[in-house]
C-alpha positions as CSV (number, residue, x, y, z in Angstrom):
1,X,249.1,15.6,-46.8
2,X,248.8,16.6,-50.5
3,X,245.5,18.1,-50.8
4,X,243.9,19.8,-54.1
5,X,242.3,23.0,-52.4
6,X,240.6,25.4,-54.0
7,X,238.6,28.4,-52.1
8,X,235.8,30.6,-53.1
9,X,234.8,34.2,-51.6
10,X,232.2,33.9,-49.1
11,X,232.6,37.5,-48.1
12,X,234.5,40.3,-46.9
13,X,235.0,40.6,-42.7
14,X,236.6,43.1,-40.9
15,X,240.5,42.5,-41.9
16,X,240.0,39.6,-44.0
17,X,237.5,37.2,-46.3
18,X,235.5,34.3,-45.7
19,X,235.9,31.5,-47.9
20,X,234.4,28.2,-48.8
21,X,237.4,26.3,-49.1
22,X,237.1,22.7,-50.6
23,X,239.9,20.4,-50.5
24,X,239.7,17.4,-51.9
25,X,236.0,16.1,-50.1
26,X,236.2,18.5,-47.2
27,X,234.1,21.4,-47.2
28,X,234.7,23.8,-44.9
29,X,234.2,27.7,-43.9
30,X,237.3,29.3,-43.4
31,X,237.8,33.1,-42.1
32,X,241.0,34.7,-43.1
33,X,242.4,37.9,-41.0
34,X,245.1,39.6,-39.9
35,X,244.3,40.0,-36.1
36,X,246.4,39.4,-33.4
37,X,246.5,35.7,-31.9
38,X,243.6,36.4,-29.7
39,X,240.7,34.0,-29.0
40,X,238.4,37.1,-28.7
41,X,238.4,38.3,-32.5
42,X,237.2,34.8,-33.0
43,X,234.0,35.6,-31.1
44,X,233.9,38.8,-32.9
45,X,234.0,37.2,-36.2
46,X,231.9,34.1,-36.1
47,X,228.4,34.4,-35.7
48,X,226.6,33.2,-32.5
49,X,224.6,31.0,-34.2
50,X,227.2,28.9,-35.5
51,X,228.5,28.4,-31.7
52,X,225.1,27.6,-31.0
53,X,224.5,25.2,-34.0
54,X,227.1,22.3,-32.6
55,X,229.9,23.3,-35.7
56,X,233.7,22.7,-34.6
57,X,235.4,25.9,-34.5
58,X,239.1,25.6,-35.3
59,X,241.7,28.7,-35.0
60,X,244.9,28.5,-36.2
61,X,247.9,31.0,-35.5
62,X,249.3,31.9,-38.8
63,X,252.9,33.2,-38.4
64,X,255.5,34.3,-40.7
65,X,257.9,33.2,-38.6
66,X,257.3,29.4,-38.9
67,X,256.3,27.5,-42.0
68,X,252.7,29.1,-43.7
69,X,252.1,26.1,-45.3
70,X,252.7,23.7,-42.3
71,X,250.4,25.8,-40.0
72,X,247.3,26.7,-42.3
73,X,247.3,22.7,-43.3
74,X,247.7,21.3,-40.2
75,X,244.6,23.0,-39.4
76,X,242.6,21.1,-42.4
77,X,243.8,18.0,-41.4
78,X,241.7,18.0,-38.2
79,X,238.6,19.2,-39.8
80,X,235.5,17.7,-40.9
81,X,232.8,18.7,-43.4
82,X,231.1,21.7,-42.2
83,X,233.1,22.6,-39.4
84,X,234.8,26.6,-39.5
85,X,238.2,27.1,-39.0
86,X,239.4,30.7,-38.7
87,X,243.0,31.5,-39.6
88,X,244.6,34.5,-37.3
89,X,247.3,35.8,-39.7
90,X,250.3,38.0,-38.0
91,X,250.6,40.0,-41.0
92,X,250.4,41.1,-44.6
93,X,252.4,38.1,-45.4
94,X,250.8,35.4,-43.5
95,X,247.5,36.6,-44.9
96,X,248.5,36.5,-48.2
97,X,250.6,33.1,-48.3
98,X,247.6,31.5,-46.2
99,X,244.9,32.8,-49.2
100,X,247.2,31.3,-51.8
101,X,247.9,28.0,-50.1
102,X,244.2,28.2,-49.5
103,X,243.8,28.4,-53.7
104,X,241.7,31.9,-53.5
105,X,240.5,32.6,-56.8
């Protein structure tokens, strides 16, 4: 999948951002961390409200181990407009190759 993506800072979280990331006509929230792979610091970092509100939550396991790219787009491609995905990086560079795949500016 060869998207255009571009992302925009939402906000700071604990260990990471929040992004608006558009890529091509997807528009999607997107939290960045470095957290371990660990369905609770989802709940920690996504607001109640959006569980309650019907959004698709998406987490992906970002490791350096395995291909960045392959794992923070395979994520996007089973998102639609509005939904939150929340990327669980395993490290410094995880988190840094999933905010420039991601097109941080």
């Amino acid at each position: 999948m060869d998207l255009m993506i571009r992302s925009d800072l939402i906000e700071p979280v604990a260990s990471g951002v929040l992004l608006s990331v558009t890529a091509d006509d997807l528009v999607v929230r997107a939290y960045v961390v470095i957290a371990s792979h660990d369905l609770s610091v989802v709940e920690r970092l996504v607001p109640v409200s959006v569980f309650e509100s019907g959004a698709q939550v998406h987490v992906g396991a970002v490791s350096a181990a395995q291909d960045i790219q392959d794992q923070v787009l395979q994520v996007l491609e089973n998102m639609d407009p509005g939904d939150i995905v929340v990327y669980l990086c395993d490290g410094p560079v995880s988190y840094g190759s999933t905010l420039a795949i991601l097109g941080t500016r």
